[in-house]
N, C-alpha and C positions, 0 to 999 in steps of 0.2 A: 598475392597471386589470384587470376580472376576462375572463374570456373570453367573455363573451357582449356587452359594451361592445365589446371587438375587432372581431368578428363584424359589431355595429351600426356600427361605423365602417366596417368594411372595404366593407359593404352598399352603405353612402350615398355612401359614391366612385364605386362604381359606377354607381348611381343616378345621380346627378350626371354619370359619363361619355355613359350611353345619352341623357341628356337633351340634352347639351351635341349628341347625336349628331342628335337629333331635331330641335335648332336650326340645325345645317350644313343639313339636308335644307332647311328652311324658308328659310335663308339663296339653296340653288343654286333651287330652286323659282321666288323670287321674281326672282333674275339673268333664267331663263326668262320670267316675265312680263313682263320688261321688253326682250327679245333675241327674241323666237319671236312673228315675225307673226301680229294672229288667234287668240292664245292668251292672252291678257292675265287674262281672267277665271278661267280653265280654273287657270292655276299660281298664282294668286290663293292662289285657295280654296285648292290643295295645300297651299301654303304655310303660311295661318290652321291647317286641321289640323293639321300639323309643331307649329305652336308650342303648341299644343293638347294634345301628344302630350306634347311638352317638360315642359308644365305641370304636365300628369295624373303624368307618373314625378317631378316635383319632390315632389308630394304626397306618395310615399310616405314620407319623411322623416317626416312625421306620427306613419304608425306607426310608425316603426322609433325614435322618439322615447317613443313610448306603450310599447316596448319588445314590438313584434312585428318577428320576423325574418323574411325570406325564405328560401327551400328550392330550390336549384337555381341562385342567381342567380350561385357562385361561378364558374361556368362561363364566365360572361363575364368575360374576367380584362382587366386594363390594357393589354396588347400588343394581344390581339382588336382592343379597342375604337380603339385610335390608330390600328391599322393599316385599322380602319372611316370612321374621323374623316378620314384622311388621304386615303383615296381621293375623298369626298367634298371636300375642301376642293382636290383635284387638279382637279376637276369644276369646280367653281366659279371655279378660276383660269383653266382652259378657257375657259370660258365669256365670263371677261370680256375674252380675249385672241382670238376667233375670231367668226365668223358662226356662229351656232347657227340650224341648220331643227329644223323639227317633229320630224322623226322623227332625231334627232339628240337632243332633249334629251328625247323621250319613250322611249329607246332606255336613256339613261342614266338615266332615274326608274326605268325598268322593272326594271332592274338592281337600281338600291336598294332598290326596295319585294321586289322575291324576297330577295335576300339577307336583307331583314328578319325575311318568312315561312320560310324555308328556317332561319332561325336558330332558330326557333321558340321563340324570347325568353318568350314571352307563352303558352306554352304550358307547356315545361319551370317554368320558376318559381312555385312554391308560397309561399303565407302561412299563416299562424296567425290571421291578419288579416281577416274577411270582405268586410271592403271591398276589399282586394286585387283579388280573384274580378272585381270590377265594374268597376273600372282596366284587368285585363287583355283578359276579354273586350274592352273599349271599345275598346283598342290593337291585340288581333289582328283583330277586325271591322273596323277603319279597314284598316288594313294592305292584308287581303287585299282588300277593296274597291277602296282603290288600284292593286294588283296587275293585277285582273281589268281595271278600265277600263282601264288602259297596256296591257295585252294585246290588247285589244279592239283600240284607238284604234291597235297597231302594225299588227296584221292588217289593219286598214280603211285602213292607210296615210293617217289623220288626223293 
């Protein structure tokens, strides 16, 4: 196997990790709609996005098939990512073990969605790819939009 095949594999686990990561999120989102009175449609939607997000980084396979690499993505390495996976799946076992209020599980999205932007996943990571460019944009504009309105909704104690 040559060392750019490596590269393409090493990519797509990763890939494959951030997605897996993007499906937790959509996983505790929807626990939320189903535990957070009055919010039902609110973590709904979150949720649809999450798996959106999942779907969008599945894609890149695509190219990384078509033999475009990514630049920057080694950064997020396997420990990051379980150690990302696992807070959120801590979240979610929360969640099905206690009464969850509003600003209890809008406290905890808020958390994930900064640490998402704060990682600046979607920033740092380059293609060779043009389409890439249009995947990422999509993921940091969702992001930080979700960011802003938990921000918002924690200020306004909604």
């Amino acid at each position: 196997m040559n060392a750019k095949q490596n590269v393409m594999e090493a990519q797509a686990k990763i890939v494959d990790e951030l997605a897996a990561y993007e499906d937790l999120i959509a996983t505790l989102y929807t626990e939320f709609s189903q535990l957070v009175t009055g919010m039902k449609e609110f973590w709904t939607g979150m949720a649809r996005e999450e798996k959106m997000h999942a779907s969008m980084l599945r894609s890149m396979h695509k190219l990384l098939e078509q033999g475009h690499i990514f630049f920057g993505i080694g950064r997020f390495d396997h420990e990051l990512l379980q150690e990302l996976n696992g807070h959120v799946r801590s979240e979610i076992n929360n969640a099905q073990d206690r009464e969850v209020n509003r600003i209890y599980a809008l406290s905890v999205a808020l958390k994930i969605e900064t640490s998402l932007v704060e990682s600046r996943f979607y920033e740092i990571t380059t293609s060779d790819a043009p389409q890439f460019k249009i995947i990422a944009e999509r993921l940091c504009d969702d992001t930080c939009r979700h960011q802003k309105t938990l921000q918002a909704m924690v200020v306004a104690g909604k």
